[in-house]
VOGU-3710 file (C-alpha; in Angstrom, 3 decimals, decimal comma):
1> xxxxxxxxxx> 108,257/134,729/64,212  107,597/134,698/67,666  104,518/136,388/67,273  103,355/132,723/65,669  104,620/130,145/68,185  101,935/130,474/70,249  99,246/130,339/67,542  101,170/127,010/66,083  101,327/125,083/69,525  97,769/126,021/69,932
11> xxxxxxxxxx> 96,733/124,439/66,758  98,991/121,681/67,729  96,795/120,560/70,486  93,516/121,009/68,617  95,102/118,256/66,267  95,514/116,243/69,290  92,324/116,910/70,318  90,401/116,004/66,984  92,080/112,498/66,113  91,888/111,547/69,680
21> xxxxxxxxxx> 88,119/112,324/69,304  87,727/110,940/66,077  89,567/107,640/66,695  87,589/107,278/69,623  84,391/108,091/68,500  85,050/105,741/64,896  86,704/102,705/67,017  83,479/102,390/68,760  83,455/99,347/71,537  86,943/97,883/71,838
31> xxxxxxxxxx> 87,284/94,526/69,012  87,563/91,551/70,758  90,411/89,547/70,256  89,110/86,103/70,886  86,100/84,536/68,845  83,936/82,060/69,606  84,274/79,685/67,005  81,962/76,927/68,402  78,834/75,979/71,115  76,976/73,258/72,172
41> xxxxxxxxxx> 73,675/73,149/71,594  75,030/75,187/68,688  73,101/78,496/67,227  69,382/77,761/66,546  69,568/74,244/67,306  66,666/72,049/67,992  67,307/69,171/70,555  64,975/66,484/71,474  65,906/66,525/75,024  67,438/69,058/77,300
51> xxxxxxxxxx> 71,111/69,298/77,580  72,862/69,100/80,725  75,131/71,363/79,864  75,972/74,304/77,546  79,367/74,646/75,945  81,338/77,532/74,039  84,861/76,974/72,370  86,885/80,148/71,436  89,441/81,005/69,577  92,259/81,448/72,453
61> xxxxxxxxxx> 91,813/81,130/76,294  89,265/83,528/78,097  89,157/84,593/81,654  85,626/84,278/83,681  83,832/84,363/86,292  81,055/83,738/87,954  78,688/85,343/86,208  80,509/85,312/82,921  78,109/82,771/80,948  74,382/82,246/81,523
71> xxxxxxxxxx> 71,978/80,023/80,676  67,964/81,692/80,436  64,393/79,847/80,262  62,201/82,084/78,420  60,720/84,009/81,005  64,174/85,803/81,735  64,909/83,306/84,916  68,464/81,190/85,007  68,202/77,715/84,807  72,348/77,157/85,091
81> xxxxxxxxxx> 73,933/76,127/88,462  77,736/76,131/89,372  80,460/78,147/88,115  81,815/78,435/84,463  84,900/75,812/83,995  87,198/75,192/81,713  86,876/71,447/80,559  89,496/70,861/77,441  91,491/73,713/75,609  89,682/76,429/74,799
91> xxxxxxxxxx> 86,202/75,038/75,746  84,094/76,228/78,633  80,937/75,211/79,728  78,260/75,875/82,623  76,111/73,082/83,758  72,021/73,295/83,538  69,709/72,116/85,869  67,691/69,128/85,291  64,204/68,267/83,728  64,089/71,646/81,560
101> xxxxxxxxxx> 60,265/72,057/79,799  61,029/72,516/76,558  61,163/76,201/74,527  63,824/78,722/73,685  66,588/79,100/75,765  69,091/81,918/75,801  72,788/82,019/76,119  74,742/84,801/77,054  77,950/85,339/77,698  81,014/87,751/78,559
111> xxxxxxxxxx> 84,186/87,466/79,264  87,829/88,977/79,046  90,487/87,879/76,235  93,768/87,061/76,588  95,300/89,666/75,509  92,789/92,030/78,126  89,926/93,001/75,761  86,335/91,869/76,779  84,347/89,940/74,214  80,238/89,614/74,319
121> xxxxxxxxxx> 77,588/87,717/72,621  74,394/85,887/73,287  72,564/83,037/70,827  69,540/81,114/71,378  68,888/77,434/70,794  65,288/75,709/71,465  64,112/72,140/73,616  61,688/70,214/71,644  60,820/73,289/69,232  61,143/76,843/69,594
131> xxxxxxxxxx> 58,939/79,093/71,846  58,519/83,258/72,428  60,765/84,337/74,667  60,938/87,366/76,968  64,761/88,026/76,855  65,765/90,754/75,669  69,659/91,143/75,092  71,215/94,618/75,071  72,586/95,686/71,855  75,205/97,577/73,476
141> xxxxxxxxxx> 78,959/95,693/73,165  81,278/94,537/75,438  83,688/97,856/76,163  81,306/100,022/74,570  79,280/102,963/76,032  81,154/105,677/78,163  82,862/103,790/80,424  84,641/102,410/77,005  85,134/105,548/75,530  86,638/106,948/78,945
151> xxxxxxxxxx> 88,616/103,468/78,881  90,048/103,999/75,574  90,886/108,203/76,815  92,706/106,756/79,419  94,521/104,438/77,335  95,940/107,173/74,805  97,014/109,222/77,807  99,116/106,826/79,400  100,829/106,567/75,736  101,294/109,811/75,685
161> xxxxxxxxxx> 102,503/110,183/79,131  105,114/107,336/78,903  106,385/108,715/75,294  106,573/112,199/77,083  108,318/111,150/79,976  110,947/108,662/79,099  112,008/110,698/75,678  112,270/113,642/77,417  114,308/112,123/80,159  116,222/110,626/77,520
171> xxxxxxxxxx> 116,815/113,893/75,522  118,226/115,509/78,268  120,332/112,982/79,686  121,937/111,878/76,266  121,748/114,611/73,913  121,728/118,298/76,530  123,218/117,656/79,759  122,590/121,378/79,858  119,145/121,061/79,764  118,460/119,799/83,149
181> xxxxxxxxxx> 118,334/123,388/84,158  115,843/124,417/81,624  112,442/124,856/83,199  110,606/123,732/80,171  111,999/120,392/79,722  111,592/120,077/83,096  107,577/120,800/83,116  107,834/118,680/79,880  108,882/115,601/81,987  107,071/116,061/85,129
191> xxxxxxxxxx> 104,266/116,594/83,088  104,439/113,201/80,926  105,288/111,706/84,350  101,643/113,201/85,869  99,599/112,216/82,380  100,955/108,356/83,053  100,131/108,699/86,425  97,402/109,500/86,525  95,817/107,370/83,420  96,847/104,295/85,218
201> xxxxxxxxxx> 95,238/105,203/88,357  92,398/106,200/85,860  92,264/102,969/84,420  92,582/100,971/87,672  89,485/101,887/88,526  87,483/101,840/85,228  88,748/98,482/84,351  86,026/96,839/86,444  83,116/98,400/85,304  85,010/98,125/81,094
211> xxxxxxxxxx> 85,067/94,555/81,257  81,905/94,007/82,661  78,587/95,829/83,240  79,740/98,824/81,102  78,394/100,960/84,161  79,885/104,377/84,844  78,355/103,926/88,856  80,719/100,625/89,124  83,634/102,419/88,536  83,980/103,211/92,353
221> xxxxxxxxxx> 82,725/99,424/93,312  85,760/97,783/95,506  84,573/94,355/95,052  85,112/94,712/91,077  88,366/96,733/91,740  89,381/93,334/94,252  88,587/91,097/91,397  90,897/93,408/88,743  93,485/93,458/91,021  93,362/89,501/90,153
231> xxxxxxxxxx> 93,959/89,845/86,387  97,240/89,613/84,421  95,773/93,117/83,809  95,468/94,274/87,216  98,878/92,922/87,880  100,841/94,837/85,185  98,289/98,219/86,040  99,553/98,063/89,979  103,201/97,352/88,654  103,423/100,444/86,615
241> xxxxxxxxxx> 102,448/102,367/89,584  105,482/101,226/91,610  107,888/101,430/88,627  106,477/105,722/88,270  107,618/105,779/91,744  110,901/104,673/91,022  110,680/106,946/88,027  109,578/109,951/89,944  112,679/109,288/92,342  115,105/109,397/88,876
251> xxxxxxxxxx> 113,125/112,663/87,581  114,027/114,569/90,686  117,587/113,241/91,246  118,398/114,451/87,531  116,756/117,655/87,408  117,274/118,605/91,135  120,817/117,297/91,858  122,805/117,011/88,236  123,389/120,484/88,101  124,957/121,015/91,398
261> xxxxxxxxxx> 127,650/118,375/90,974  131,799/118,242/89,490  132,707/117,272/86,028  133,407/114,110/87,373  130,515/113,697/89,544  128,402/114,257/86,537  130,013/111,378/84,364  129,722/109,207/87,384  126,314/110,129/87,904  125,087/110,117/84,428
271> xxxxxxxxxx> 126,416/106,277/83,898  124,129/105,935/86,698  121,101/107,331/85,918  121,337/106,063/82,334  121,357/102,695/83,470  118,851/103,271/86,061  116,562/104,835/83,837  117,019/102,541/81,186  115,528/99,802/83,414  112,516/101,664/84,338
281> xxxxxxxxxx> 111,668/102,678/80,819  112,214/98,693/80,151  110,184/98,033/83,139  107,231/100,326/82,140  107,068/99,536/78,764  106,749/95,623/79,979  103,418/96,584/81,690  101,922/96,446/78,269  103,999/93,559/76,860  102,904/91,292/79,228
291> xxxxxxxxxx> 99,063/92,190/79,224  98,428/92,803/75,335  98,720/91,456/71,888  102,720/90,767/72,510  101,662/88,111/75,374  99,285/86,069/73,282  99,428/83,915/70,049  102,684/83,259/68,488  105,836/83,594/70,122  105,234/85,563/72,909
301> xxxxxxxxxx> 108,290/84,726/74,311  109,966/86,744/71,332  107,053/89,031/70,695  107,348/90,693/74,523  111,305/91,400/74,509  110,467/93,118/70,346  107,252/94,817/72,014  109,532/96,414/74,220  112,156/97,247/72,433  109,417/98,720/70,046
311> xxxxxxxxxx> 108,152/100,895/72,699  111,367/102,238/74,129  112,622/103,331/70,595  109,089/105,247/69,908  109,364/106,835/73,380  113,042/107,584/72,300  111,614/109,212/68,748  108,427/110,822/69,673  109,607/111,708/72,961  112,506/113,144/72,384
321> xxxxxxxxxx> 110,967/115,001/69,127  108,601/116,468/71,910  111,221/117,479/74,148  113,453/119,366/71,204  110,300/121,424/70,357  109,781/122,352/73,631  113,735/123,263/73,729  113,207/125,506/70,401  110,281/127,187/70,925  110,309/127,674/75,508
331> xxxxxxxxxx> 114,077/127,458/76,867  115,356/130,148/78,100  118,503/129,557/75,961  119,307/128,576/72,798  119,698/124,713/72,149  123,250/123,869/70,979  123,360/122,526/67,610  125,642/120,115/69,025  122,509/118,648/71,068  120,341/118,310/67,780
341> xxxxxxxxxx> 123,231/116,326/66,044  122,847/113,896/68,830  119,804/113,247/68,828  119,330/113,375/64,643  122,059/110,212/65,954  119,765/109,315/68,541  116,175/109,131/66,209  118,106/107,764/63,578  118,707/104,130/65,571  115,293/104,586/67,137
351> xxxxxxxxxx> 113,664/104,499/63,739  115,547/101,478/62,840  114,665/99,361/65,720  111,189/100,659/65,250  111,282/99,520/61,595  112,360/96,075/62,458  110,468/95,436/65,464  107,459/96,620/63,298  107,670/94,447/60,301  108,061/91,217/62,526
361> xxxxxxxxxx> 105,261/92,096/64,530  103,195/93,093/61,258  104,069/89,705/60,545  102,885/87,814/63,624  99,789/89,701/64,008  98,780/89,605/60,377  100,070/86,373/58,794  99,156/87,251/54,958  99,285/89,962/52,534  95,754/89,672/52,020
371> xxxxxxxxxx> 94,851/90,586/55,681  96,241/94,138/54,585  92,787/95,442/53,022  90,927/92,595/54,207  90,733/93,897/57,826  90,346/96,783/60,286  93,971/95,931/61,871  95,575/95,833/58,632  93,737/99,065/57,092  95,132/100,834/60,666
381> xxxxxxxxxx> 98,214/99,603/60,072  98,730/100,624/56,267  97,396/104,187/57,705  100,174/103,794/60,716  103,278/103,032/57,996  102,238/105,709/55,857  102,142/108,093/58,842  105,855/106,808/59,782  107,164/106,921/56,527  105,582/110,552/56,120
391> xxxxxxxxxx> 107,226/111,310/59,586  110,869/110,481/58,345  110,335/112,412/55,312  110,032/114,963/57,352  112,765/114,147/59,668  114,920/113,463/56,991  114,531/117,602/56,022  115,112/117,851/59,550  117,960/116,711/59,197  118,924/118,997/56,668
401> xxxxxxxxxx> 118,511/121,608/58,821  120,233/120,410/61,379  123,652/119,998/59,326  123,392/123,696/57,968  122,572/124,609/61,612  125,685/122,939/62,696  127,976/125,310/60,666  126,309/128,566/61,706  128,690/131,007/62,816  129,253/130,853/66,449
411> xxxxxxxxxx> 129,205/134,136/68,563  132,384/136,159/67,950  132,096/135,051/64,279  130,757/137,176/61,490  128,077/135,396/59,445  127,593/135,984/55,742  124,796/136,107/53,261  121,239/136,319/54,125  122,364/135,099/57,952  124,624/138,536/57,829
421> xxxxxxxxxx> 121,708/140,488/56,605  119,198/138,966/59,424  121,918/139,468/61,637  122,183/142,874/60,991  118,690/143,942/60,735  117,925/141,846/64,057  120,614/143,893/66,069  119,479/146,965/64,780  115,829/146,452/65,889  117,518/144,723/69,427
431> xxxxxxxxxx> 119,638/148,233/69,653  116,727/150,351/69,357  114,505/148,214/71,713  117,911/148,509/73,511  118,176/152,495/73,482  114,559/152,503/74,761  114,397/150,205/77,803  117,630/151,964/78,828  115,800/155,583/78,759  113,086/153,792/80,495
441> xxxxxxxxxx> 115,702/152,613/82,870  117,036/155,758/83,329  113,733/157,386/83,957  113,327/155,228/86,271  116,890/155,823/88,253  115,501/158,983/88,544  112,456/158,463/90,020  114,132/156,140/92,586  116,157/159,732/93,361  113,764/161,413/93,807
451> xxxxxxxxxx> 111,701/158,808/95,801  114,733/158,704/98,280  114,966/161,737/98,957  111,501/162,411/99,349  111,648/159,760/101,905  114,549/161,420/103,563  113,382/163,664/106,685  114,212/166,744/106,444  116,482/168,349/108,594  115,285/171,154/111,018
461> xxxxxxxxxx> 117,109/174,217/112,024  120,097/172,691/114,109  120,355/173,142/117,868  123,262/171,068/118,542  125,590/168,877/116,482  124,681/165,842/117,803  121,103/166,298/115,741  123,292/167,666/112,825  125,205/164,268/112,192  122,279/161,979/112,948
471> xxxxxxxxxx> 120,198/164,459/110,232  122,927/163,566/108,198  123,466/159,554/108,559  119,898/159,341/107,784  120,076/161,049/104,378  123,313/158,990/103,310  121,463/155,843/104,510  118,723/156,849/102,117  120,710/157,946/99,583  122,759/154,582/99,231
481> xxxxxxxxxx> 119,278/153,108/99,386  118,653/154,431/96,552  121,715/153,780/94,599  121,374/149,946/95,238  117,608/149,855/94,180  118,900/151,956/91,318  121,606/149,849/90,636  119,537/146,631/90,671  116,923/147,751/88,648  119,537/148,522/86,522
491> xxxxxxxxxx> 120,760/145,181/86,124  117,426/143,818/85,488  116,905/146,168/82,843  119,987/145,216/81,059  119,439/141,721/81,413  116,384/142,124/79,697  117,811/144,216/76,953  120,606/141,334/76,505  118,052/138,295/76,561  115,971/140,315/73,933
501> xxxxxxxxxx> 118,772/140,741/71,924  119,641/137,133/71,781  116,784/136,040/70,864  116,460/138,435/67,930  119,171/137,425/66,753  118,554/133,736/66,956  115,208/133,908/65,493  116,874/135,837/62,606  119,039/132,628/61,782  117,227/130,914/58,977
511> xxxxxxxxxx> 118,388/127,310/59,648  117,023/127,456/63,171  114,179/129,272/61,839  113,949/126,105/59,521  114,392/123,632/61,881  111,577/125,456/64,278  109,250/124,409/61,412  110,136/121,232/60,148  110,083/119,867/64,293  106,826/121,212/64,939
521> xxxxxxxxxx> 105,505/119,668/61,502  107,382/116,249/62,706  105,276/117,036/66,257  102,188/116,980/64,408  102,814/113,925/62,370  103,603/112,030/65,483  100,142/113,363/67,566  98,231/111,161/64,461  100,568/108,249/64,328  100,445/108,241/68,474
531> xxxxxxxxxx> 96,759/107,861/67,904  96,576/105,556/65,351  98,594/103,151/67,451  96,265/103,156/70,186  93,470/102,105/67,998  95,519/99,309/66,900  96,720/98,290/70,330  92,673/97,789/70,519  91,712/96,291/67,464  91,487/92,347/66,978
541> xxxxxxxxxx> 94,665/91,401/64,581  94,025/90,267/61,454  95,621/86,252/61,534  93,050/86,041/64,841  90,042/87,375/62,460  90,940/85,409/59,226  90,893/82,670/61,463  87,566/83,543/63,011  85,936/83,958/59,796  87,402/80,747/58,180
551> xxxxxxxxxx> 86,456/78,450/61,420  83,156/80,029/60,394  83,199/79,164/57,004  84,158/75,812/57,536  81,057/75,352/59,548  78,714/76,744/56,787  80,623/75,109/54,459  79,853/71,496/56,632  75,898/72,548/57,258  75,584/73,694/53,245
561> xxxxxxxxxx> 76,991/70,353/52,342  74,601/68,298/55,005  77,355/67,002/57,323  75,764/66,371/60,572  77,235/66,257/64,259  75,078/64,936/67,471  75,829/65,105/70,686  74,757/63,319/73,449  75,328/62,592/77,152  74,780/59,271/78,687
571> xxxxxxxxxx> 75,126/57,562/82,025  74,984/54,051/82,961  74,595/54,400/86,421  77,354/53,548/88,003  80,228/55,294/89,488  82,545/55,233/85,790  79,757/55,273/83,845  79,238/59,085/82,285  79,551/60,871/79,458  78,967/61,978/76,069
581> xxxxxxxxxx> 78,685/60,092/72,758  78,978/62,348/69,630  78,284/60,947/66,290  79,112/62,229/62,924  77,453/61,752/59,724  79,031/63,007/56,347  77,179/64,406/53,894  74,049/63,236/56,027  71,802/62,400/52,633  70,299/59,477/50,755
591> xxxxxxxxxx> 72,604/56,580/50,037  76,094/56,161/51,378  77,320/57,954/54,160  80,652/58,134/56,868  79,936/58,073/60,319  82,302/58,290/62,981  81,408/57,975/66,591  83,492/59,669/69,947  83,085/58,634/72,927  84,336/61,022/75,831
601> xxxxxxxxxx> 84,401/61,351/79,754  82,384/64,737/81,083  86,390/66,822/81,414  86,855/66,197/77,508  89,248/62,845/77,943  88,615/59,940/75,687  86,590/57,359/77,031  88,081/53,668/76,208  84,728/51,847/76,453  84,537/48,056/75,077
611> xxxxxxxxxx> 81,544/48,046/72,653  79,579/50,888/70,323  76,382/49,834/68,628  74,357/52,498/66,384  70,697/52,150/65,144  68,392/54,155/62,418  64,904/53,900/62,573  62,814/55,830/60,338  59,110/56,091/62,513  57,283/58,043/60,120
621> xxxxxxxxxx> 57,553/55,194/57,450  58,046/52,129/59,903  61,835/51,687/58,316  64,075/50,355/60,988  65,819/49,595/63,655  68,698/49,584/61,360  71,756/48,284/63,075  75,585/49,585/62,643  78,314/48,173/64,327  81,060/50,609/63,945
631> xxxxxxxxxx> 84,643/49,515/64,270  87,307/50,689/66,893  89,835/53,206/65,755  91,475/54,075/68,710  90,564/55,150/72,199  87,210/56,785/72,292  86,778/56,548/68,435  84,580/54,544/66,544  84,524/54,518/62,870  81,843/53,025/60,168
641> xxxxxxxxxx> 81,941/53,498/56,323  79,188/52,894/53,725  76,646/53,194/56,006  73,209/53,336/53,779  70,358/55,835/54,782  67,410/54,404/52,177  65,382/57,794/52,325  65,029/60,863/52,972  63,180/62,187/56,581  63,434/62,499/60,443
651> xxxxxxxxxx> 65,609/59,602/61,463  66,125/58,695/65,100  69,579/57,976/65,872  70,247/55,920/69,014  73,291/55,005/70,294  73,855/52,334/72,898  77,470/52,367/75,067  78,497/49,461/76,981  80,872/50,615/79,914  81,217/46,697/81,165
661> xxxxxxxxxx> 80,012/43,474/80,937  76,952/44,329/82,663  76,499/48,048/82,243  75,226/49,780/78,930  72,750/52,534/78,195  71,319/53,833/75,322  70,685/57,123/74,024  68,762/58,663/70,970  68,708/61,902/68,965  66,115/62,941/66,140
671> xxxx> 68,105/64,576/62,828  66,763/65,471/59,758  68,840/63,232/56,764  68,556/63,809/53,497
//
């Protein structure tokens, strides 16, 4: 059997390697998690007069800056001035410099989520009628390219590397004490401690370039790195740093110092580091509660403390699952069955709170059943609970194992069966291997022998005793040389011979030999599901795209039925006199129509101004002025039913606002009605 290990971890991290590639190279440019769900001008509109402004509503707040959205003429050049702000809710808008000729104008924009994932897009909307235009906007996606495959690399690392570290820690501290001294679980958790580490610092510096020119030379630019240190992002990046410091501090106390203490000293110190530890893990796993999905949407303030919890029982599972291969397969001595009870115990509650803190937040990032096949987060998720329920079928055999193991003879005690036959077999093949390394061991005792006393100088005819006795110290001095090299060598050899033994025998056993397969088969389970959860972590949830596409469909629905919206600014003049009239006509056709007029100041407020007239004038066929006087709802809403359109055509809708008694100005719009 031991012949195989290496063959089996090897294959282990090609299986690793492939779904890491795959996932990355399938998941493509990161999802975004926000949607813009409305602009103004909107897509492909055609306005009468340029706008003084361009406006984009999303589906949840964004982060920008200054470059986030732009405004192009079409010859490439920028005609917006100022920064992007954020005038109501989720709307932000850029103001455009005045007396624009007309043609097609170009919007772009890009900016960063709430939950940290950048979202792109560009439309194109026309002044006076649509013109060529010599923009060209890059196909390429916001977190796409190398710098977001490199992003997402980093991202599965520092999964791995927290899972690693904190269930190893864990497995040692709560279910083998004894293991502290065990080399491999201590490369184990130094190594998980390096991998998150070093992904952080990896994705410190990458997050920059990820969320904004995509550029693998901006990776190294400090002004982008000053501006990420900025971000909610940043933030929770530089506090995981500090918190692995603290962590490296507990990694060397309980592998350096635990061993070396009293009973008592131990219980005293291992209330101490579990409590420690317990709040760094907590800690840790908060520097992706409070920058991802768990921060956003609905109840974040219940979401974070479950996200947590969530994370600490997978480290807890996977980890520990790592850390009891590692035991079975590298230690130098055998894991007491007594340790895999505790933590079959220990995975046991892990899955639970996994389970529960999985379904709710199933439930607040999906919202239907239908959102189960009817997007990408639900398809990764079915995929995710089949790999977890697959993963405690196999524990569950595992488990199994793990009882029979626990009433394996112990050593003085003479096993039975197929164990006694193993047994047997094993310590004659140990005796043999025994019998040889001892000849070995004795040829070599001989050659030390005669090595000595070739090195002893040889002793000359005597001339006095003086020389005789000096002669004679040297050759006992190299003679008891000897005997200790031999002597040591000795011990090495039967060392050797003893270890060998043990290990025969204990690969012999078939429940450990059992349990040896059914962990690494859980180990492999868990590389996939690891994976799979980092694609989710960066895939938009399902409520936020069924959302997205209905907001959509609800404007389709409103242009396929003829509803019409027009917006437009106005100013009087005076120092209260600005801001933007938007009137709504529903269905927009022949005969009798709604319309309902808003009034608003330029941050989004309601304006209360005292009068609201409306006019339609038909030019083509000399029909009009025709006057409505809408009636006041409530502040900044005007409201007029019935309101006849006679034919069909290009109408020109002009709105007049009085401000005061003296002040009014009137606006107009062309629409198509009808």
């Amino acid at each position: 059997m031991t012949q195989t290990i290496a063959p089996r971890v090897r294959t282990l991290v090609l299986l690793f390697l492939a779904v890491a590639g795959a996932l990355l190279a399938a998941a493509g440019p990161a999802s975004a998690h926000a949607a813009l769900t409305g602009s103004d001008p909107a897509q492909g509109a055609v306005v009468d007069k340029a706008p003084t402004q361009v406006s984009l509503t999303f589906s949840e707040q964004v982060a920008m800056s200054g470059t986030s959205l732009r405004v192009l003429d079409p010859k490439g050049t920028r005609v917006d001035s100022g920064e992007p702000s954020n005038v109501s809710g989720t709307t932000y808008a850029v103001g455009l410099h005045s007396g624009l000729p007309d043609g097609t104008y170009t919007v772009t924009y890009q900016v960063v989520s709430a939950d940290s994932h950048p979202v792109a897009g560009a439309y194109t909307f026309s002044v006076g009628a649509p013109s060529e235009t010599s923009v060209s906007v890059s196909a390429q996606e916001a977190g796409g390219g190398i710098v977001g495959g490199l992003y997402g690399l980093g991202r599965y690392v520092s999964y791995a590397g927290f899972v690693v570290m904190v269930g190893g820690a864990a497995f040692v501290l709560a279910c083998w004490p004894g293991g502290t001294g065990v080399r491999a679980l201590q490369r184990l958790v130094v190594s998980g401690w390096l991998a998150l580490t070093s992904a952080t610092l990896f994705l410190l510096l990458l997050r920059g370039s990820y969320t904004g020119s995509g550029k693998l030379g901006d990776v190294f630019d400090l002004d982008l790195l000053g501006e990420v240190l900025q971000t909610k992002t940043g933030a929770a990046l530089v506090s995981r740093l500090l918190l692995l410091a603290a962590a490296a501090l507990f990694i060397a106390v309980l592998f350096g110092a635990y061993d070396k203490r009293e009973d008592e000293e131990k219980r005293d110190l291992t209330f101490g580091l579990a409590v420690g530890g317990t709040v760094v893990a907590a800690g840790l796993a908060a520097s992706w509660a409070m920058a991802e999905h768990a921060s956003t949407g609905l109840q974040p303030g219940i979401a974070m403390p479950a996200d947590i919890v969530h994370l600490l029982a997978v480290a807890a599972w996977l980890g520990g699952l790592c850390a009891l291969l590692t035991a079975l397969y590298r230690a130098e001595r055998p894991v007491d069955p007594s340790a895999v009870r505790r933590f079959s115990r220990v995975a046991f509650g892990s899955v639970l709170a996994v389970v529960v803190t999985g379904v709710y937040q199933s439930w607040r990032q999906l919202g239907s059943w239908s959102a189960f096949t009817e997007t990408r987060y639900g398809q990764l998720l079915l995929i995710k609970i089949g790999l977890v329920a697959l993963l405690v079928g196999i524990a569950w055999i595992s488990r199994r194992w793990t009882t029979r193991l626990a009433g394996t003879p112990g050593e003085g005690e003479k096993p039975t069966g197929k164990s006694e036959a193993a047994s047997a077999e094993a310590e004659k093949a140990s005796d043999e291997e025994a019998s040889a390394q001892e000849t070995s061991a004795d040829a070599a005792s001989a050659e030390a022998d005669q090595e000595a006393a070739a090195d002893a100088p040889r002793t000359p005819t005597p001339v006095g005793k003086g020389t005789a006795k000096a002669s004679s110290g040297k050759a006992k001095a190299a003679s008891d040389a000897g005997d200790s090299q031999r002597a040591a060598q000795l011990v090495r050899q039967q060392a050797a011979v003893d270890a060998t033994r043990q290990k025969r025998i204990r690969d012999a056993d078939p429940n450990r030999f059992g349990l040896h397969r059914s962990v690494l088969a859980e180990a492999g389970v868990a590389v996939v599901l690891l994976a799979v959860t980092t694609a989710l972590t960066s895939t938009e949830p399902g409520r936020t795209e069924l959302e997205a596409k209905a907001a959509t469909a609800a404007v389709s629905s409103a242009d396929a039925a003829g509803a019409l919206t027009l917006d437009m600014s106005f100013d009087t003049g005076t120092a209260d006199g600005k801001g933007v009239v938007s009137v709504d006509i529903d269905p927009a056709r022949t005969g009798a129509n709604e319309m309902h007029v808003y009034v608003t100041r330029p941050d989004g407020r309601a304006f209360d101004v005292p009068e609201v007239k409306v006019a339609f004038t038909l030019e083509a066929k000399s029909i009009g002025p025709l006057p409505v006087t809408p009636e006041h709802v409530t502040t900044g809403h005007w409201s007029a039913s019935g309101v006849q359109i006679p034919v069909s055509g290009e109408w020109k809708i002009a709105v007049t606002v009085r401000t005061s008694d003296i002040d009014q100005v009137t606006v107009s719009k062309n629409a198509q009605i009808g």
